[in-house]
N, C-alpha and C positions, 0 to 999 in steps of 0.2 A: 298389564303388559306381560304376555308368555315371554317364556327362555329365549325362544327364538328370537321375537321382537327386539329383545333387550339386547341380545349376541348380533343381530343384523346393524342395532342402531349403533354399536361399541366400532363394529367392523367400519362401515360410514364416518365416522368421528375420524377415526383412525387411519383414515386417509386424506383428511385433511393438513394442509401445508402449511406453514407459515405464516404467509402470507391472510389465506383462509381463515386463522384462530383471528388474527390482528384486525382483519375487516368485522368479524361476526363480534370481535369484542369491545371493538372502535366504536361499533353501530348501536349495540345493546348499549352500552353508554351513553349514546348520544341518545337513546329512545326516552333510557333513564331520567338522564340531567332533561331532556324535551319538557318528560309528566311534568316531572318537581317545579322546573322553571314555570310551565303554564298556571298552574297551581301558585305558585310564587306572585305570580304578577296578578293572577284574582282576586289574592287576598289580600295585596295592594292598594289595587283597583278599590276591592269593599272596603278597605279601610279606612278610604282618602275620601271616596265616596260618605261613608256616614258620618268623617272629622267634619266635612263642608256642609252636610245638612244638619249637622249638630252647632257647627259656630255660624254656618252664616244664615238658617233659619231656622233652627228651634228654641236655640236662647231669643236672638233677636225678635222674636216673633210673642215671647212672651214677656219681653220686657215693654217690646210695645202697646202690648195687651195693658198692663199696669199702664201705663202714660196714657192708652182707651180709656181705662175706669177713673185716673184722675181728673181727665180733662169732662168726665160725663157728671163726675163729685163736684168738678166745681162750677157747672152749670145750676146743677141743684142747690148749693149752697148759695148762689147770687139769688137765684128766685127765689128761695125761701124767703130771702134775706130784702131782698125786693119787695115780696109779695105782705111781709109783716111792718115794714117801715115805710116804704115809698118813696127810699132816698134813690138817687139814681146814681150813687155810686157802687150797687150791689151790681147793676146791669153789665160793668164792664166785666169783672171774673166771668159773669154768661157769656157774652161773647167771645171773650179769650177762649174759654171751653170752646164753644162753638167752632172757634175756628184750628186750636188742636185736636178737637175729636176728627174733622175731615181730613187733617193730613196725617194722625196714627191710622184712622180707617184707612185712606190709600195706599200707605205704607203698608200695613196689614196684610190687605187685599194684595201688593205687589209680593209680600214673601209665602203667605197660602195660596199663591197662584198655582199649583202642581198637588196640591191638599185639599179636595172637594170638601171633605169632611169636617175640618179645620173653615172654608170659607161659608159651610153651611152654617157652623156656630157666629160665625163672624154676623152672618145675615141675621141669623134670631138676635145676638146683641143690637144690631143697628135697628131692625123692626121695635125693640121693645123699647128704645133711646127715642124714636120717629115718635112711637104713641105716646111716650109720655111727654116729649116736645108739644108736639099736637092739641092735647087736653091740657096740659098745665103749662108749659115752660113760656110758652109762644103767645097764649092769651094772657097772662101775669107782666109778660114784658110790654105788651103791646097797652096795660094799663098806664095813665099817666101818671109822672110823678108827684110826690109832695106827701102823699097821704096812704095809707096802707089800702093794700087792694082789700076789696070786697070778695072778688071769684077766688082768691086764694085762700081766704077760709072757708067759703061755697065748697070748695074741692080739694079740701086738705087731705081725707080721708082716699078719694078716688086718687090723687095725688102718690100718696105713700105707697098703698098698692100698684101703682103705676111706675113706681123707683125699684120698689119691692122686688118685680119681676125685672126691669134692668138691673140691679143689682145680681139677681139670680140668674141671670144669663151670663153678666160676667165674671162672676166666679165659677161657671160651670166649663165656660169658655180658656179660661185660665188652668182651670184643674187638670182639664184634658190638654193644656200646652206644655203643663208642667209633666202631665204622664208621658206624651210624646218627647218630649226634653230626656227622662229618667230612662226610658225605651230605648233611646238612641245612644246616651251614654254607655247600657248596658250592652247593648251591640256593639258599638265602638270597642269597648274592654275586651269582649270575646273574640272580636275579630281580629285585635292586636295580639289576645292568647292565642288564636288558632294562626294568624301569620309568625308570631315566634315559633310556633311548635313545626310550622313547615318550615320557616329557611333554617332550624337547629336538623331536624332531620334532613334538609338538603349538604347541611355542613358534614355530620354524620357519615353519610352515604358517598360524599364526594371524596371522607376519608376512606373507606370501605371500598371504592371503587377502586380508588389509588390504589390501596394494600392487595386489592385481586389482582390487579394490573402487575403489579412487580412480583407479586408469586406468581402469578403464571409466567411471567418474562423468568421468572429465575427457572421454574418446572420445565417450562416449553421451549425455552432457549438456553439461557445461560449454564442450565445442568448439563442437557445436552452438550454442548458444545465443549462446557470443561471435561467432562467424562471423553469426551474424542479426544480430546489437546492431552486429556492424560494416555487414554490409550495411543494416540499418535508418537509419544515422547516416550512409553516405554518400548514402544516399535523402532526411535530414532536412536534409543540407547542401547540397541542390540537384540529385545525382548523379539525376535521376529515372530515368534510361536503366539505371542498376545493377539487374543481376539480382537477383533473390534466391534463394542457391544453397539447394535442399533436401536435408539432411545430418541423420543422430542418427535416430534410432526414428521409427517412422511417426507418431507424433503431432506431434512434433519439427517432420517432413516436412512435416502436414500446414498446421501453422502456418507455415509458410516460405510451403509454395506460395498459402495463403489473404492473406498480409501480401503476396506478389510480384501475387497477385490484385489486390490493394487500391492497387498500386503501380503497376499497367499501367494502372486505373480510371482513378489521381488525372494520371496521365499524358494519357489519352484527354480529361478534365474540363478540362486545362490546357490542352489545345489549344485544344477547342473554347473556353474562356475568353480565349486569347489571341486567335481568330478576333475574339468577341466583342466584346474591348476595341481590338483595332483597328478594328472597324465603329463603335466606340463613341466612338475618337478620332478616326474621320473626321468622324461624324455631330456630335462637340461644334467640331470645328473647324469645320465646315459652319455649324453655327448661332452660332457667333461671329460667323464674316462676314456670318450672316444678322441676327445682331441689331445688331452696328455698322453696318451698311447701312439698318437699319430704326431707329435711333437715331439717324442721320443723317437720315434722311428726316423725322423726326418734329421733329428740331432744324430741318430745311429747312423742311418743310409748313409748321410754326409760325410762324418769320419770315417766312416769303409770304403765313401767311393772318392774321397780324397788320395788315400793311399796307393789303390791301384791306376787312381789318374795320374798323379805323381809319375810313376813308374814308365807307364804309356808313353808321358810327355817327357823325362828325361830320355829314356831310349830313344822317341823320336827325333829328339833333337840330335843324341849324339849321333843317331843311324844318318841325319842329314848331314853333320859335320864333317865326319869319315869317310863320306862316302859320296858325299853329292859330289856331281860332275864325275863319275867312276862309271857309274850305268848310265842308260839311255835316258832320254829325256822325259818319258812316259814315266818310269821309276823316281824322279824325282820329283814330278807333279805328284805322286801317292804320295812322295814321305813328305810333303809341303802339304798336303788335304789333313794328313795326319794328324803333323804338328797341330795347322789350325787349327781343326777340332779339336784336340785338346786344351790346348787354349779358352778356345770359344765356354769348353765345357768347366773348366778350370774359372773361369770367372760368371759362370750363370751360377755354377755352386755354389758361389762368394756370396753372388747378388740375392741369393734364395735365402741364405742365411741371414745376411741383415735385415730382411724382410721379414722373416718370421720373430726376428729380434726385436723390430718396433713394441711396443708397449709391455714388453717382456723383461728385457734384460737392462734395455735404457731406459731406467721409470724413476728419475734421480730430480724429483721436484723442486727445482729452487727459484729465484728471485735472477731471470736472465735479462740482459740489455739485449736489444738483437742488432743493435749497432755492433757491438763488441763483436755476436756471433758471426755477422754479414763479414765485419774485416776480416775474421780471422780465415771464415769461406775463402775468400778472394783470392788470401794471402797464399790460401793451398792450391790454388788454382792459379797461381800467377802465370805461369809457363805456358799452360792453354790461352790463357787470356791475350799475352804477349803475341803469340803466335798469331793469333787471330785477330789482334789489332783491336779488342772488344774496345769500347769505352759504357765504364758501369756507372750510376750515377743513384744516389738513394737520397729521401727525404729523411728526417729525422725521424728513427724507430722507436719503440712504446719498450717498456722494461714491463715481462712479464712474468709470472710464476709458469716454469715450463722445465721439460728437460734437453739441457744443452747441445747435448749429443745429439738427441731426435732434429731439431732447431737447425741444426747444420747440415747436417743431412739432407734437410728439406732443402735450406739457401743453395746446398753445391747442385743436389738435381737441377733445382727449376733456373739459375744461373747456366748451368752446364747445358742443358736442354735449348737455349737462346743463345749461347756459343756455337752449340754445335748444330742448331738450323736455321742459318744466317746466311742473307742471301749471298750470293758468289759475284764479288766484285764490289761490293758495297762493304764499308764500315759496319761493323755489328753495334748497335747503339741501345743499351739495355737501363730500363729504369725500374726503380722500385718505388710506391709512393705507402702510406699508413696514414689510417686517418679512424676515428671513433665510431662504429654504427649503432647504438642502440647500447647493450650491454656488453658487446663483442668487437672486437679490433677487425680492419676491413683493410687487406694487403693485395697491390697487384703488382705484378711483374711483367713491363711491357717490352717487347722487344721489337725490331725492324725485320726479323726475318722473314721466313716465306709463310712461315703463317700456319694456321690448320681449319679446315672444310669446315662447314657446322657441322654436316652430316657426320662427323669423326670427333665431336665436341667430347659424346660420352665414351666411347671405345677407347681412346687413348690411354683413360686411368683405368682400363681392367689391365692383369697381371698380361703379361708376354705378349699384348697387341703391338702390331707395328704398323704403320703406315708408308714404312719403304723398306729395302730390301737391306740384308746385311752388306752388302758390297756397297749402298749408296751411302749410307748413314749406318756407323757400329753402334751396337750396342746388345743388353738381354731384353726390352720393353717389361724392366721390373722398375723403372726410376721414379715414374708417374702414380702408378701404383702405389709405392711405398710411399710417395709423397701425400696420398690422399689415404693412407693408412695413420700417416704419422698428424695432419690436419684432423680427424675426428677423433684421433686418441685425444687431443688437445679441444675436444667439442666446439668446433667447426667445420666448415665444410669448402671445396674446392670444387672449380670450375672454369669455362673457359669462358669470356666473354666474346659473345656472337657478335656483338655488334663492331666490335674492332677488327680491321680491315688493312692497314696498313703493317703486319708483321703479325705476331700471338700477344695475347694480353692473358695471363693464368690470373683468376681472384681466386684469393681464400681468406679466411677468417679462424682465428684466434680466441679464445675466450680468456680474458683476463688470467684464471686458475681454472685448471684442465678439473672437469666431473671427476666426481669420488669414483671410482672402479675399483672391484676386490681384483688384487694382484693376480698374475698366474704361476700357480704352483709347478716347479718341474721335478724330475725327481734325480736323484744322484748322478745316473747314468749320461741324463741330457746336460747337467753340468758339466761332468767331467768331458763330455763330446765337447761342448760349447770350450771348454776351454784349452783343447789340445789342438781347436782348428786356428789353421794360419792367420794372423792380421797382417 
């Protein structure tokens, strides 16, 4: 076989799969164990075969042979014995011969039936037993008794030669049952040497087959695959740079090199991920300094445009006290637009501050009842409530890890919000229910008022939306807002329910203990602002 032969056939091999090795080597097996077995059952076959013509006609055949020659010895011994006395008790042993020589002959005859050679000698013994019947036995018996025959010393001589040659046929008859007997036996022995020597090499071989079978199972599979499971696991412990070697049958392969595929992928993925997350930690670092710079500014703008709003709103008020009803009419609607606006402006300022306050300044985590919280709401609000005839009514509320201040906050808007859009002429009738959903507390606040659109479901909790005008309904629309600020600082979330129809229904949820969050840092300036503005 040239280079090339030999590099074509490796190439061939080596596209074979799995499955492929396990048929060719299923089969070669089978073709194996096929020979052996066939072979097996031959030497069975011959050996079962030569036990049966050794015990049930080659002994038997020569033992019959001896019971032939006896029964022919004692034919001769009665006529001797007849033929020299004339007593007629010699005749019976003749006849007894007589009559077991025909049943060993047919006996004979029935086991050398399938032995021409064997029934030819059978025939020369009976021919040479016939003639000497013939000339001596038959004319000696057929003399009468009393007195020694006469033709039996006539033909003593023809006689003896006449025995002489049955005699010598059946021992010659015998010799050759006995060589055939010896024959068989010896075939018998080599036949049981040569069927041991095959089922020891079928036993052999079926170990032999075994032990290729689980080396190639360990080479062709199980290597394979631990070599993956190992390279897989130093892939799954961080190794991403680890190859994946492709080894074991082309399919074997081709999952190697599809999993090394998948592995240079997550490789490529990770980078660009890391790109990602360093752009991602620049940009959040970025906008920390941008939002404590603008949380700074927001704590600065506050305290500077506090002061000169101050100033605005007391002059306007004293310019209205001293002076109103002094000018025209016209002049006092200005210093009334005034006021208001300052006003107006005086408490959006307020309202922006608490706002930026949620999860800042109030982050005072403790163990809160909101029973407790809800009265103490109320009890600040009693005056509104009064006025407006409210009746509040709550189920029994959950004791949570929260902070108090936020907590209240929440209860006075979404209570205050159901006081004050209630319908006109009707009792304000306000419920709170709490009840467990899952791992999170599930709270609604129902009221009888006029209600809100779907279509105004989500707009309501962005900052400074309203849905009616400052003259119908006061207020900055920062209440909602900081309500659904202060519900996911506490990781849950807030909403309107669409499907209630008769007044608003607000749900939100609570989680047991509000998510870990790194605090926010402010810096001196916003302190000291935060704490020189009015409460």
């Amino acid at each position: 076989m040239t280079g090339d032969e030999r590099r074509s056939r490796a190439r061939g091999l080596s596209a074979w799969t799995t499955r492929r090795w396990l048929r060719a080597g299923v089969a070669a097996s089978l073709v194996v164990l096929a020979v052996l077995g066939t072979a097996g059952a031959y030497v069975l076959g011959r050996t079962g075969t030569i036990s049966r013509d050794l015990v049930d006609v080659r002994s038997p055949a020569l033992t019959v042979a001896i019971r032939l020659e006896a029964a022919v010895l004692n034919q001769e011994t009665g006529i001797r014995g007849y033929g020299l006395t004339g007593k007629a008790a010699f005749v019976t042993p003749y006849k007894q011969g007589l009559t077991e020589q025909e049943a060993t002959r047919a006996q004979l005859a029935g086991l050398l039936r399938k032995d021409p050679d064997r029934l030819k000698d059978l025939k020369t013994v009976q021919d040479a037993v016939t003639a000497w019947q013939e000339r001596i036995a038959r004319p000696i018996a057929a003399q009468p008794a009393g007195s020694p025959s006469p033709l039996a010393t006539e033909r003593a001589a023809e006689g003896k030669a006449l025995f002489d040659e049955v005699r010598a046929s059946l021992s010659a008859q015998q010799e050759r049952l006995r060589a055939d007997r010896v024959r068989a036996r010896d075939d018998l022995m080599t036949t049981m040497a040569l069927r041991n020597w095959v089922f020891s090499a079928i036993a052999v071989l079926i170990v032999v087959l075994t032990a290729l079978i689980f080396e190639g199972l360990r080479r062709g599979i199980n290597g394979p695959l631990e070599q993956l499971g190992a390279d897989a696991r130093a892939v799954a412990g961080g190794d991403f740079e680890h190859p994946i070697t492709p080894t074991g049958p082309a399919d074997l392969r081709r999952l190697s090199s599809e999993i090394d595929f998948m592995r240079r992928r997550l490789v490529r993925e990770l980078a660009v991920s890391e790109e990602t997350r360093l752009r991602l930690d620049a940009q959040a670092a970025d906008l920390q300094r941008s939002n404590a710079e603008l949380e700074q500014f927001a704590y600065v703008a506050s305290h500077d445009l506090q002061e000169p709003l101050r100033k605005v709103s007391s002059f306007t008020q004293l310019l209205q006290r001293r002076y109103g009803g002094q000018l025209d009419s016209r002049a006092d609607q200005y210093i009334d637009f005034a006021v208001d606006g300052a006003n107006r402006m005086q408490i959006l300022i307020n309202d922006l501050l608490d706002f930026s306050r949620v999860g800042r300044l109030h982050n005072a985590h403790q163990s809160v009842d909101l029973d407790e919280v809800l009265e103490r709401t109320l009890s600040s609000m009693s005056v509104g409530i009064e006025e407006a005839g409210a009746v509040i009514t709550h189920e029994p509320l959950p004791t949570l890890v929260a902070d108090p201040t936020q907590l209240g906050m929440l209860w006075q808007n979404l209570i205050g919000n159901a006081v004050k859009f209630r319908r006109p002429g009707e009792t304000p009738k306000i419920h709170v229910t709490a009840e467990r959903e899952g791992e999170l507390w599930r709270f609604t606040v129902t009221d009888n008022g006029i209600g809100i659109a779907p279509e105004y479901a989500d707009k309501i909790f962005v900052i400074f939306q309203r849905l009616h005008t400052k003259d119908t309904y006061s207020g900055s629309g920062i209440g909602l807002a900081m309500c659904k600020k202060i519900v996911e600082f506490h990781g849950g979330a807030i909403s309107v329910d669409p499907d209630y129809r008769d007044g608003a229904r607000i749900v939100f949820t609570l989680a047991p203990r509000p998510p870990e969050s790194p605090g926010t840092e402010t810096t001196p300036e916003a302190t000291r602002a935060e704490a020189e503005q009015p409460r």
